[in-house]
Backbone as a chain_set.jsonl record, in Angstrom:
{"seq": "XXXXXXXXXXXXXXXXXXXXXXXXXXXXXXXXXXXXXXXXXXXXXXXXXXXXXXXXXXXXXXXXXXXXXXXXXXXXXXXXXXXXXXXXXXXXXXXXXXXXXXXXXXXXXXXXXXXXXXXXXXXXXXXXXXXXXXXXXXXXXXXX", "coords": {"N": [[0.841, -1.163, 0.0], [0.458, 1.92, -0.862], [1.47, 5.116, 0.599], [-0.658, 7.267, 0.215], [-2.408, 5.43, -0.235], [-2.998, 4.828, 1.963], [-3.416, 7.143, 3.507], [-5.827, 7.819, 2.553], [-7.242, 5.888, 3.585], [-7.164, 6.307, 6.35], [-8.992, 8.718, 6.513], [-10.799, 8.093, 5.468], [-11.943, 5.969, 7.992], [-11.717, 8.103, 9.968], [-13.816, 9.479, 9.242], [-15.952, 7.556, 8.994], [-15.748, 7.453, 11.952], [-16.785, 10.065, 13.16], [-19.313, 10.244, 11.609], [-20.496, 8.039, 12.8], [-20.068, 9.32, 15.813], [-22.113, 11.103, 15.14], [-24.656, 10.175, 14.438], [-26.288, 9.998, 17.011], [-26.389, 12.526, 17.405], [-27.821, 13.58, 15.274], [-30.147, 12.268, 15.889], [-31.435, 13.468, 17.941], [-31.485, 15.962, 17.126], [-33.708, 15.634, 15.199], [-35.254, 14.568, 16.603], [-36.19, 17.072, 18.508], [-36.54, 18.915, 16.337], [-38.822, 17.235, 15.293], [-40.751, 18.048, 17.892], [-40.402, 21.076, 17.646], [-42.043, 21.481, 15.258], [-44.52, 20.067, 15.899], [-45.257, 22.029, 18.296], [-45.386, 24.347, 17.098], [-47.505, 23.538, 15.007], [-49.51, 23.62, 17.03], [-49.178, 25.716, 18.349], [-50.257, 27.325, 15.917], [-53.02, 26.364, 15.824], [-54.037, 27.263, 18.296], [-53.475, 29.931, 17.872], [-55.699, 30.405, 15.775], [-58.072, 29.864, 16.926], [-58.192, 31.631, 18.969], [-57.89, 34.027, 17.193], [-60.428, 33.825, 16.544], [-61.928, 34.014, 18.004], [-61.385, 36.725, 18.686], [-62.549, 37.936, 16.846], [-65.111, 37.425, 17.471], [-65.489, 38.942, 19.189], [-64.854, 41.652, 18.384], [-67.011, 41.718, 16.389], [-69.426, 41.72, 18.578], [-68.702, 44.024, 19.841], [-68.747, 46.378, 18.235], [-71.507, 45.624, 17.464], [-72.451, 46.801, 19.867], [-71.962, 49.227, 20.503], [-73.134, 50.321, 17.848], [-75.459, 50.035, 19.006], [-75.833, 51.549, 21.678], [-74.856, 54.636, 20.167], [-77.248, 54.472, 18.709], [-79.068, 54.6, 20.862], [-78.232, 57.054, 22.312], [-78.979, 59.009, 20.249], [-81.385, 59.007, 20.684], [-81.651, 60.068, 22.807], [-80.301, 62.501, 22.846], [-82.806, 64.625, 21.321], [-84.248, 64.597, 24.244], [-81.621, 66.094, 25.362], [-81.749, 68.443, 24.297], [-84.323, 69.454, 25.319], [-83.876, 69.496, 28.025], [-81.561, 71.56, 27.763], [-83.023, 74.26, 26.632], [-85.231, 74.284, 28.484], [-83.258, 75.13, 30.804], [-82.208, 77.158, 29.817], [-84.489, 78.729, 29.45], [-85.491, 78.991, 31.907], [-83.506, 80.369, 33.305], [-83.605, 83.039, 31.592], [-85.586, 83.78, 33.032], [-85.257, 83.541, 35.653], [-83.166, 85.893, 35.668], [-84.817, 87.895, 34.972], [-86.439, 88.416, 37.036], [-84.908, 89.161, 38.542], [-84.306, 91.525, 37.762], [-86.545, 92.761, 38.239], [-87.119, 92.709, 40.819], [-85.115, 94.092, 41.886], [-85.532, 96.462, 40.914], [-87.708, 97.396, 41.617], [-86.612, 96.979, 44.99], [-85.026, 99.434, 44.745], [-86.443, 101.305, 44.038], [-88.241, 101.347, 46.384], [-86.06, 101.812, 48.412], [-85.243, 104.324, 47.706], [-87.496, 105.498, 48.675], [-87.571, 104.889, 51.358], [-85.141, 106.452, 52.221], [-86.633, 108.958, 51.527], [-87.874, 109.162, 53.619], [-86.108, 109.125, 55.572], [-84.82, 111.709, 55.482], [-86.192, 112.895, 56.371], [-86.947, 112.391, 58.808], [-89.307, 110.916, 59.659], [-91.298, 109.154, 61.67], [-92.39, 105.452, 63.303], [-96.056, 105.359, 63.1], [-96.682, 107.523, 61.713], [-94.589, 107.512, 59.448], [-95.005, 105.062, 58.119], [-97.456, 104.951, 56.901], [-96.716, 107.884, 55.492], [-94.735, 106.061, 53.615], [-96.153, 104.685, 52.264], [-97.926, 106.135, 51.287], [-95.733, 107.258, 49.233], [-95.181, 104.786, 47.794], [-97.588, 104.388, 46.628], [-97.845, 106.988, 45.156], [-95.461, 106.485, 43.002], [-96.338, 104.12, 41.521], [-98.598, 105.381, 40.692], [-96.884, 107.125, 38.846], [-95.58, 105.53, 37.738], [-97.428, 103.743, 36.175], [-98.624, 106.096, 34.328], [-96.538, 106.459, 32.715], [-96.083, 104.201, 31.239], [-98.336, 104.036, 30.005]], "CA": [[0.0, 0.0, 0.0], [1.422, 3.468, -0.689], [0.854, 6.224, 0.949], [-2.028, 8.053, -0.562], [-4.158, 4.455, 0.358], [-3.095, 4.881, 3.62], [-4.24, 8.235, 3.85], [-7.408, 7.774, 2.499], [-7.958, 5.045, 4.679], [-7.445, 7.3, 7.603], [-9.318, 9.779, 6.572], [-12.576, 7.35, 5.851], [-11.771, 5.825, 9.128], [-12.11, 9.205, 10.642], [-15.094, 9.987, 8.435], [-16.828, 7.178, 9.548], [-16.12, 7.558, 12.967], [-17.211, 10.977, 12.959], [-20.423, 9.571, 11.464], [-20.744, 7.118, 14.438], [-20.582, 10.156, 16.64], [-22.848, 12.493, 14.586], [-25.978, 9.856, 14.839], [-27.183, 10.112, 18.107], [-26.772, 13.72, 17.791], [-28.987, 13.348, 14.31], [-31.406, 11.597, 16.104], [-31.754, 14.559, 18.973], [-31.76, 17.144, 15.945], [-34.471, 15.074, 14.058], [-36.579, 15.068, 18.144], [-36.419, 17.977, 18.718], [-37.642, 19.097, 15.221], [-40.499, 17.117, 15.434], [-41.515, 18.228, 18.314], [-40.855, 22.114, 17.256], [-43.216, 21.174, 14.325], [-45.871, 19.925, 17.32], [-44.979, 23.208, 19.084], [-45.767, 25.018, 15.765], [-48.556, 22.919, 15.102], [-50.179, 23.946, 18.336], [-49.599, 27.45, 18.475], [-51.486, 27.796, 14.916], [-54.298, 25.901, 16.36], [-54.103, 28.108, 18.857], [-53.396, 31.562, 16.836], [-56.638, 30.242, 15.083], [-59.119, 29.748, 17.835], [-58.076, 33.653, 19.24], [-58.015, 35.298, 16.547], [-61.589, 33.37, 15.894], [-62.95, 34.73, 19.501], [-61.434, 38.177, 18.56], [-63.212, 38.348, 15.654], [-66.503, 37.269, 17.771], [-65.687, 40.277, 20.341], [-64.854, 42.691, 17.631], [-68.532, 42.042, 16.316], [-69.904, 41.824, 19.604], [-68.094, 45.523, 20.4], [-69.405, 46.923, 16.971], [-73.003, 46.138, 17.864], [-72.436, 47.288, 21.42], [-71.346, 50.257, 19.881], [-73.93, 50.934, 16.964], [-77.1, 50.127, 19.797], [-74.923, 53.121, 22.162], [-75.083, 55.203, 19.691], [-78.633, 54.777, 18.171], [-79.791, 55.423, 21.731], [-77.495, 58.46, 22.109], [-79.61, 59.357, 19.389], [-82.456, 58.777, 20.836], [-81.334, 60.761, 24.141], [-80.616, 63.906, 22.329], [-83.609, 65.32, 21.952], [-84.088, 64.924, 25.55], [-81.094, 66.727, 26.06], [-81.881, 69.524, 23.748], [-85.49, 69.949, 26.054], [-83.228, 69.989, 28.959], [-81.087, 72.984, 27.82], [-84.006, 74.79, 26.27], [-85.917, 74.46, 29.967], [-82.437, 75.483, 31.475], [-81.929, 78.843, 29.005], [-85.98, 79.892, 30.048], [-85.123, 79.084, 33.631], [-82.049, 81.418, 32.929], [-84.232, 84.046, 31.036], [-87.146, 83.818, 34.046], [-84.964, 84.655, 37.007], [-82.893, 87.064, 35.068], [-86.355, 89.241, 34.519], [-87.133, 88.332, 38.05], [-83.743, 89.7, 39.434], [-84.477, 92.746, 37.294], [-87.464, 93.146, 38.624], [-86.741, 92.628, 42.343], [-84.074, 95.085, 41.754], [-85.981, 97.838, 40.28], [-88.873, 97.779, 43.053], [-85.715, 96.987, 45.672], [-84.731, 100.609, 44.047], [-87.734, 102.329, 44.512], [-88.485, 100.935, 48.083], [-84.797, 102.203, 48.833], [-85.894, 105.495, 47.383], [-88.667, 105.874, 49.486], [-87.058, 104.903, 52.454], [-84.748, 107.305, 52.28], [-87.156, 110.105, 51.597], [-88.545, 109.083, 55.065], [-85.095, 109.177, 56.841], [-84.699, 112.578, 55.399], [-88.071, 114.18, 56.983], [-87.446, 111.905, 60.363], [-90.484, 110.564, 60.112], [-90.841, 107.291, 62.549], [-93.914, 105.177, 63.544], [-97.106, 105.011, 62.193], [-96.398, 108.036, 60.311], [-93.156, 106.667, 58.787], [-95.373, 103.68, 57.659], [-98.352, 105.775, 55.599], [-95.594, 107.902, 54.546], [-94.399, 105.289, 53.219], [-97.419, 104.004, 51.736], [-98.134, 107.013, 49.965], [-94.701, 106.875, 48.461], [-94.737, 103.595, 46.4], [-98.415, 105.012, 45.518], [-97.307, 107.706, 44.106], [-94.346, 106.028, 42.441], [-97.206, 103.579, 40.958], [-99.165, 105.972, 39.635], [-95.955, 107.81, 37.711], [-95.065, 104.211, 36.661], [-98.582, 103.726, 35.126], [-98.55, 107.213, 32.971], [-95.116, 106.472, 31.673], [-96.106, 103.093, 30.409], [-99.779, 103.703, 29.42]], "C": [[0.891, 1.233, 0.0], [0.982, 4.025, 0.359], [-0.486, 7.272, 1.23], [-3.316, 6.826, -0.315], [-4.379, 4.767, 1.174], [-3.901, 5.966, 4.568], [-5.755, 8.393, 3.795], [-8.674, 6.725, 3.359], [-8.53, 5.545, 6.039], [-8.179, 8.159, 7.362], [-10.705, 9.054, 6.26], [-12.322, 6.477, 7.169], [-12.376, 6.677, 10.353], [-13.625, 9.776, 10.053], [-16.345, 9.073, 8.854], [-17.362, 7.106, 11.283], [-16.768, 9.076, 13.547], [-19.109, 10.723, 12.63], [-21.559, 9.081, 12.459], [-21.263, 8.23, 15.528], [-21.583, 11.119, 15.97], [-24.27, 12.065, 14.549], [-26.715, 9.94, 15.835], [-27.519, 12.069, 18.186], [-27.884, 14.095, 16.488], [-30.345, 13.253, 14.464], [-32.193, 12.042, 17.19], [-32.009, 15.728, 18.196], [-33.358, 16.922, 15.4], [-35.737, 14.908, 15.41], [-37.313, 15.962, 18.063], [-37.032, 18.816, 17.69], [-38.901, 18.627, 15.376], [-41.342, 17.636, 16.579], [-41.507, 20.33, 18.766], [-41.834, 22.059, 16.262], [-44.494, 21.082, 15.392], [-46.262, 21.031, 17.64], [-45.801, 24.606, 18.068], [-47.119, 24.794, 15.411], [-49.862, 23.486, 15.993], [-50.693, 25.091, 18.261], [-50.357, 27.808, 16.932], [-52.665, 27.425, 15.579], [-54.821, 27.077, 16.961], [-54.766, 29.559, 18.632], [-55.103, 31.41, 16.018], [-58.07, 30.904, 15.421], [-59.087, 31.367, 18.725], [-58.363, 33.79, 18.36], [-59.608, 35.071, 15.824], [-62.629, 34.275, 16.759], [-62.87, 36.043, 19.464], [-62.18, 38.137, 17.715], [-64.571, 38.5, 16.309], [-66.738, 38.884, 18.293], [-65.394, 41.427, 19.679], [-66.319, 43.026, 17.102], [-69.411, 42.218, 17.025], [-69.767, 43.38, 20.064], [-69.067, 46.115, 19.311], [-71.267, 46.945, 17.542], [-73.411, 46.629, 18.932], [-72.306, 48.678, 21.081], [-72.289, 51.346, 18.906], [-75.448, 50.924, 18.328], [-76.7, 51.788, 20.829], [-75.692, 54.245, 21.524], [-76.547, 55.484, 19.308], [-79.408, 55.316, 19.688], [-79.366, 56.328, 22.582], [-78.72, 59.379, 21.632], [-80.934, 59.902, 19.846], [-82.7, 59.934, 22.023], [-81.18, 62.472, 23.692], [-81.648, 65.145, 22.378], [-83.818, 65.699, 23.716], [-83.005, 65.901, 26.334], [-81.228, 67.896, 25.873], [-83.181, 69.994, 24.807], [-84.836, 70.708, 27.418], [-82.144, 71.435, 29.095], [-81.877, 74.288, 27.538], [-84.533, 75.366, 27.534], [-84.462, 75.132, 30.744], [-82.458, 77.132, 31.111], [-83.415, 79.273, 29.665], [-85.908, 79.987, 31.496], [-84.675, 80.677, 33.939], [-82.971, 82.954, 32.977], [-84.881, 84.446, 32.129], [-86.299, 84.72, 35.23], [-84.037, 85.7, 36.618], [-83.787, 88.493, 35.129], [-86.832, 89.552, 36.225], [-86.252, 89.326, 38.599], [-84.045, 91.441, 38.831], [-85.316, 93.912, 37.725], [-87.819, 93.761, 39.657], [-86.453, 94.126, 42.184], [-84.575, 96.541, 42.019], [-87.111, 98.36, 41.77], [-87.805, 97.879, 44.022], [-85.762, 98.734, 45.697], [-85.467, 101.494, 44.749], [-88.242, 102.151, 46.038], [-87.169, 101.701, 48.944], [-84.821, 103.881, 48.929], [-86.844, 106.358, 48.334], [-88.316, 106.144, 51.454], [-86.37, 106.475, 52.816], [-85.487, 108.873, 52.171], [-87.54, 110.333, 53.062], [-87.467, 109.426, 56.099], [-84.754, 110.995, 56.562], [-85.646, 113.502, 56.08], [-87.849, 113.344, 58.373], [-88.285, 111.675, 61.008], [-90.434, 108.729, 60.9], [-92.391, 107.159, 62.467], [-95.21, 105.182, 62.443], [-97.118, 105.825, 61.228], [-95.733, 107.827, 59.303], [-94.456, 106.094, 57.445], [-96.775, 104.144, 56.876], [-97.497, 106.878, 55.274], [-95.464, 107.216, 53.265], [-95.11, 104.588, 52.283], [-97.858, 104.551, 50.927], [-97.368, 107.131, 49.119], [-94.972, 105.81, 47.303], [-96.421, 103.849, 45.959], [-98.123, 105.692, 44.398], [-96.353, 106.955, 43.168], [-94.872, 104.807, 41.448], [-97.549, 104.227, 40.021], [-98.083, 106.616, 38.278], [-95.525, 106.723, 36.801], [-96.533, 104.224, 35.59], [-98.723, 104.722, 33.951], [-97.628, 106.985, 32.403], [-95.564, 105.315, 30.951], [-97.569, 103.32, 29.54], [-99.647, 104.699, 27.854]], "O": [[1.848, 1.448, 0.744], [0.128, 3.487, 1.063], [-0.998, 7.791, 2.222], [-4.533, 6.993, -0.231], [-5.505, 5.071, 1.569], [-4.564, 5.906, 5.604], [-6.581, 8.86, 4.579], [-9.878, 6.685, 3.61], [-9.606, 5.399, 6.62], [-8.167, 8.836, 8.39], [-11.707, 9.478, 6.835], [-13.527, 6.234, 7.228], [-13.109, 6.331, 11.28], [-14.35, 10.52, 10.713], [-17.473, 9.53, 9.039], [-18.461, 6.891, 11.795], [-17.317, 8.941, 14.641], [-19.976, 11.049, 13.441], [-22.706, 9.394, 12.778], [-22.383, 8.226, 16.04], [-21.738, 12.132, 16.651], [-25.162, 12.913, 14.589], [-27.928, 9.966, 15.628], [-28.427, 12.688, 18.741], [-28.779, 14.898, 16.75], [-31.306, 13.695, 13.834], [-33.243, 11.506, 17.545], [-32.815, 16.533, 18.662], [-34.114, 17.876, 15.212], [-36.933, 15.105, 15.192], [-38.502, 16.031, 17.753], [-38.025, 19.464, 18.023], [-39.908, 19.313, 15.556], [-42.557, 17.713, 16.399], [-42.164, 20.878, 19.651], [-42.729, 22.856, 16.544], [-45.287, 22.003, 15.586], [-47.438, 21.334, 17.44], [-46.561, 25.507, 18.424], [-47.918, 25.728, 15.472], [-50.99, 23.703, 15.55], [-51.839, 25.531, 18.164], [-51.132, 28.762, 16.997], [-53.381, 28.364, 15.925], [-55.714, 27.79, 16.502], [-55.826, 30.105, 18.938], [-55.631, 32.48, 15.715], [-58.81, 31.733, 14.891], [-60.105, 32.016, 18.968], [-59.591, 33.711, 18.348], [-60.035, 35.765, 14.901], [-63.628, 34.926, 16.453], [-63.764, 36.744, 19.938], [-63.083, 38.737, 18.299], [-65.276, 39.447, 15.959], [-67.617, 39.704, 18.028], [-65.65, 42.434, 20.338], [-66.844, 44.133, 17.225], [-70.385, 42.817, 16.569], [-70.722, 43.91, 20.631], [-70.234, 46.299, 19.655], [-71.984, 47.89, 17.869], [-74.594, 46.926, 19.098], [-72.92, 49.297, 21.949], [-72.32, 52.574, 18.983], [-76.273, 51.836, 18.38], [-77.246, 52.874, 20.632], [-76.731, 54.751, 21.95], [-77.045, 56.585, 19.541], [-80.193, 56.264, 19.688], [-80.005, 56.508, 23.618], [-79.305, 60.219, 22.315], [-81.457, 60.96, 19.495], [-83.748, 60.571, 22.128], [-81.831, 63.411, 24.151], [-81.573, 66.185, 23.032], [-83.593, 66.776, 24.268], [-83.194, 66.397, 27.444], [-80.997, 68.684, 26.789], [-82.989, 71.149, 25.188], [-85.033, 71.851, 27.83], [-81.959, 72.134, 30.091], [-81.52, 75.329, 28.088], [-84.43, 76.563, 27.802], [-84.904, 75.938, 31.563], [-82.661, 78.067, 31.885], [-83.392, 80.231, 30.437], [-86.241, 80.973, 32.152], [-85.184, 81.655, 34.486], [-83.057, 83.741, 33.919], [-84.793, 85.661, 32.311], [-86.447, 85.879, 35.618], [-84.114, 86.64, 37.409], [-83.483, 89.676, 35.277], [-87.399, 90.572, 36.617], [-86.747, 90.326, 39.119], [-83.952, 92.406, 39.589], [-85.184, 95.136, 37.715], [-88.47, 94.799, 39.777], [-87.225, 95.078, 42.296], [-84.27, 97.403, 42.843], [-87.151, 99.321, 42.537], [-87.7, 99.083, 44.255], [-86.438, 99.31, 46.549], [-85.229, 102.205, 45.725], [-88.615, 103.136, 46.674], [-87.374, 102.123, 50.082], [-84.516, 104.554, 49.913], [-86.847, 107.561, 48.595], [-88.602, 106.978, 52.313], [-86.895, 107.38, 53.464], [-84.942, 109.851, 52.683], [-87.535, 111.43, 53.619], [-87.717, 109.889, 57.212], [-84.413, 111.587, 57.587], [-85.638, 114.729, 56.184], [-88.698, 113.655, 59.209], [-88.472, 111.86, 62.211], [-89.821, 107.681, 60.698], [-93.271, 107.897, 62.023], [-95.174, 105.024, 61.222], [-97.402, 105.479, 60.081], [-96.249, 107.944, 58.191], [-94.688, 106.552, 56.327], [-97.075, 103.29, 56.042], [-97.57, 106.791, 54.048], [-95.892, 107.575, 52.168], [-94.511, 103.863, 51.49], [-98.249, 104.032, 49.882], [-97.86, 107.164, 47.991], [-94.954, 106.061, 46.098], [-96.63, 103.472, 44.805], [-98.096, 105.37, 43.21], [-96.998, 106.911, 42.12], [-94.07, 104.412, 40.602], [-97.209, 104.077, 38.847], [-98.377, 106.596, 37.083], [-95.212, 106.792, 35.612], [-96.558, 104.669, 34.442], [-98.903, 104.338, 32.796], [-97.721, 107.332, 31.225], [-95.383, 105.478, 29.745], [-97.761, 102.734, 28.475], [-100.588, 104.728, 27.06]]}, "num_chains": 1, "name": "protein.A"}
């Protein structure tokens, strides 16, 4: 044998023992694959059955969503009555406060004419009486 057999002998020698050691680890490669495939397997299943139940609760939300709304809808008006009745509220004691005010005014008016003359007692109090008469009647000609 030359050389060059010898070598090649050794070197399939080594090739097969190499081999020898490379099956068991083949046959832990070729496991463990199958049971990432499983793993894989699974989680689609999986990925399936969610994204089946989202889909339910996305349509479930949607009509939760459109009924909301339609009786939003429905509520509106009602709310529009409620600001409406709020603004005349508004308007009412506005006129009222105006009102107060103005008589307040004139009662204040009167008073004071009385503290000026130092009238007390029962006179004070028809005084007084004749005052917001009078102050009647001048209202009545101005408006009539």
């Amino acid at each position: 044998m030359d050389w060059l057999g010898i070598g090649v002998f050794i070197l399939s020698l080594a090739f097969t023992a190499l081999v020898i050691l490379l099956i068991p680890v083949f046959k832990k490669l070729t496991e463990t694959l199958g049971h990432t495939a499983e793993t894989v397997e699974s989680v689609n299943k999986t990925v399936g059955e969610v994204s089946g139940e989202a889909t339910v609760i996305l349509h479930n939300v949607n009509e939760t969503l459109m009924d909301v709304n339609e009786k939003i809808a429905q509520l509106n008006p009602l709310f529009k009555i409620v600001h409406d009745t709020g603004e005349s509220a508004h308007h009412l004691t506005s006129t009222m406060v105006k009102f107060t005010s103005k008589k307040a005014d004139h009662a204040q008016a009167g008073t004071d004419i009385l503290d000026r003359n130092d009238l007390e007692g029962i006179l004070r109090g028809a005084a007084f009486i004749y005052y917001l008469r009078q102050a009647k009647k001048d209202y009545d000609h101005k408006n009539a």
